[in-house]
C-alpha positions in Angstrom: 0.0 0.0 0.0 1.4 3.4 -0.8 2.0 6.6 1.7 -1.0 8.1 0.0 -3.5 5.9 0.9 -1.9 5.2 4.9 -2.1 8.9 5.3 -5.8 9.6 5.5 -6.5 6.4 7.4 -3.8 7.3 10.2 -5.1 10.7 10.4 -9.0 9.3 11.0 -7.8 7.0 13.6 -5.4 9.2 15.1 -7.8 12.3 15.2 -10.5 9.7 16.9 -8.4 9.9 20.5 -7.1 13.1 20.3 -8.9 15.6 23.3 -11.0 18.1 21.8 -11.5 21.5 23.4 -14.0 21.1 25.2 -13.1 17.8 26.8 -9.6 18.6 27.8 -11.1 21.7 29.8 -13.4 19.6 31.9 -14.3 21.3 34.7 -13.4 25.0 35.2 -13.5 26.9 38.9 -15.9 29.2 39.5 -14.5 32.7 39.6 -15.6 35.4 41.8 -15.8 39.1 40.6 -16.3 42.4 42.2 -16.1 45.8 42.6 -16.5 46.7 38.5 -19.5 48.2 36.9 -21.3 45.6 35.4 -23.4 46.7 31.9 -26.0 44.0 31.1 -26.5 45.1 27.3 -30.2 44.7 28.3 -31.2 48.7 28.0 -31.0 48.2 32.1 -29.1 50.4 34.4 -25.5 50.0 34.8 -24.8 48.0 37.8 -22.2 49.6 40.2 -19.6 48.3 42.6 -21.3 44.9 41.2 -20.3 41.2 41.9 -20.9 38.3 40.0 -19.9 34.9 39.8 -18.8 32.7 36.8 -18.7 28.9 36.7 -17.9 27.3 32.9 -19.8 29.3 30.5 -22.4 30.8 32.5 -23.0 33.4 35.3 -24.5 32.1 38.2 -25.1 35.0 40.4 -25.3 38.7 40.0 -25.3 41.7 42.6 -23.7 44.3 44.2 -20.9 44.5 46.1 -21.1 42.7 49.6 -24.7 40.8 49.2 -22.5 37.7 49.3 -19.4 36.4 50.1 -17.3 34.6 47.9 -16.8 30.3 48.4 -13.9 30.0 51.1 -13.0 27.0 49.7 -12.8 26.1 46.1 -15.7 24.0 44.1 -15.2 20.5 45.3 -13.0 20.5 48.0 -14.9 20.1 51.3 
């Protein structure tokens, strides 16, 4: 069998069990913001001295400054 013809077959089976993206991140920390203004990009107010939290893709919680406290510890560690 020539090169040519080994070449695409390798790169199928080799692509099969290489990570992707989105499986090599797996699971991110949460991340804790505060003190910034915080625009929504909904036409609402500005939100001042504002703190949010973050975990993979999405924000979980947002408010101002000092309505919670931040996790002491990080996300699955007890």
């Amino acid at each position: 069998m020539s090169l040519r013809r080994l070449l695409p077959c390798f790169l199928i089976l080799t692509s099969r069990f290489c990570p992707t993206p989105a499986s090599s991140q797996g699971r991110r920390p949460a991340l804790w913001f505060e003190g910034a203004r915080l625009i929504i990009g909904d036409k609402s107010p500005t939100i001042e001295n504002s703190a949010f939290l973050v975990e993979g893709d999405s924000f979980t919680w947002i408010g101002k400054k000092r309505e919670r406290q931040p996790r002491q510890t990080p996300l699955g560690w007890t």
